[in-house]
Each structure stands twice: as C-alpha cells, then as structure tokens.
C-alpha positions as CSV (number, residue, x, y, z in Angstrom):
1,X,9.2,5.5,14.3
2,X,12.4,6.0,16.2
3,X,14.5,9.4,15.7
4,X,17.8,8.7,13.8
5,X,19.1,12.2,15.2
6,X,18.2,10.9,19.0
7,X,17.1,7.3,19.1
8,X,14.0,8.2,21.1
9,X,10.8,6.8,19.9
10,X,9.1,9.6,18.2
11,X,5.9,7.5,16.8
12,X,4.7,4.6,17.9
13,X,4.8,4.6,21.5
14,X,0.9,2.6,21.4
15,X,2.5,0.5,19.5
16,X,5.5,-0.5,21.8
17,X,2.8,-1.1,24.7
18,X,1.1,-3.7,22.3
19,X,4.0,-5.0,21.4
20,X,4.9,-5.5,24.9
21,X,1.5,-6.4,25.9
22,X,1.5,-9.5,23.5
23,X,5.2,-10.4,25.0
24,X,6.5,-10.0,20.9
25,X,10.1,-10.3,21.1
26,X,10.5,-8.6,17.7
27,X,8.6,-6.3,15.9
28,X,9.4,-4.1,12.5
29,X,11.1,-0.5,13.3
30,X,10.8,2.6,10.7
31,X,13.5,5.5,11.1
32,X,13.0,8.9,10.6
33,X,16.0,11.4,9.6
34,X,15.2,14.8,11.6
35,X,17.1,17.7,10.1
36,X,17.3,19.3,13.9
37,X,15.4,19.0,17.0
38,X,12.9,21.0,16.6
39,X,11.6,18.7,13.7
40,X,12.3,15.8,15.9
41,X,9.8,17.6,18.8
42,X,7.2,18.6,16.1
43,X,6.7,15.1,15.4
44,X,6.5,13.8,18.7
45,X,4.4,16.6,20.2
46,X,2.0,16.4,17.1
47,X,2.0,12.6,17.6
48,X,1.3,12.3,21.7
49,X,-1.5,15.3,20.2
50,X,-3.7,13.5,17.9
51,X,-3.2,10.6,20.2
52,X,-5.4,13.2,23.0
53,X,-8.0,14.1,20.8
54,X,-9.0,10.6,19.3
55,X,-11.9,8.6,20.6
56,X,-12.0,5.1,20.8
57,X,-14.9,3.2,18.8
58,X,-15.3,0.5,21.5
59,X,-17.8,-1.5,19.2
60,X,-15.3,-1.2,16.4
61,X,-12.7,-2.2,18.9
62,X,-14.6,-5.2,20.0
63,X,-15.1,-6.5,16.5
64,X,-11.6,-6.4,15.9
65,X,-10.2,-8.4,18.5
66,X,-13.1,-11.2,18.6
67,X,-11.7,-11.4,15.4
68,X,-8.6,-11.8,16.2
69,X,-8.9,-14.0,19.4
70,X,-8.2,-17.8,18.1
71,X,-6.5,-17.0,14.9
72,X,-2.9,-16.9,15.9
73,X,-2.9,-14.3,18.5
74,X,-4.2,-15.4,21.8
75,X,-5.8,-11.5,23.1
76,X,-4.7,-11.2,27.1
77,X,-7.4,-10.4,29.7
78,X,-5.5,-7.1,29.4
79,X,-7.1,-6.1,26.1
80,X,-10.2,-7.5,27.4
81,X,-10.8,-5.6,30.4
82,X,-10.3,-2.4,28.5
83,X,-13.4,-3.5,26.9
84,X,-15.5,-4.0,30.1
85,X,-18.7,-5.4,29.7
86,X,-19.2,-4.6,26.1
87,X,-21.1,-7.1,23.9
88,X,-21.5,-7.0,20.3
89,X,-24.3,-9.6,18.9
C-alpha cells in the first residue's frame, strides 16, 4: 500500500522484498488516501507492529513453497535457506 499523501510505502514492505527476491519487474500497487500524517504513521507503525509479533509456521511455510516450486515460479535458494533443514514427509 503506498501513501498517496507521501509516496512512501506504508504496507507491504515484505511484499516488495519478495517481489524483488523473485526479480518481478512488475507487481500490482494499492493506494491509500491519508487525511494527515499522523494517519499515514498509524498505519505504518501498526503495520511494521504486527509484523514483530507474528511467528512464522515453518511447516506451513514449507508446504507452501514445495508447492509452488515447479509450477511457474522457480523458488531461489534464498527462500530455501530460510527454511534450513526442514523436512516435511
């Protein structure tokens, strides 16, 4: 989501990285109409803050992108070594 009032990138930011991660040239872009700045800092701090407290469901994770590796994304080791050694049978 990307701040109309500012241009910063106010949601999303995990989703840039992935973006960039997969070398996407192009991806789809929501804008948000902030009434000041203060509403334009509420959403990012709240955001970056639930982005702190989640926890990561590695087996969850793992399911996910062995699904995805050989359909028509090729996953980077990148993604891969974030999983470590993790094996789901």
């Amino acid at each position: 989501m990307v701040s109309k009032r500012s241009g910063f990138i106010v949601k999303g930011q995990g989703r840039l990285l992935a973006a960039r991660l997969l070398n996407l040239e192009q991806v789809p872009i929501d804008y948000q109409d902030d009434d000041n700045e203060a509403s334009e800092w509420a959403d990012m701090v709240a955001d970056n803050r639930i982005a702190e407290i989640v926890e990561i469901d590695k087996v969850e994770l793992y399911s996910i992108v062995f699904a995805l590796d050989g359909e028509q994304i090729t996953l980077g080791e990148h993604i891969r070594s974030y999983l470590g050694n993790l094996r789901v049978y």
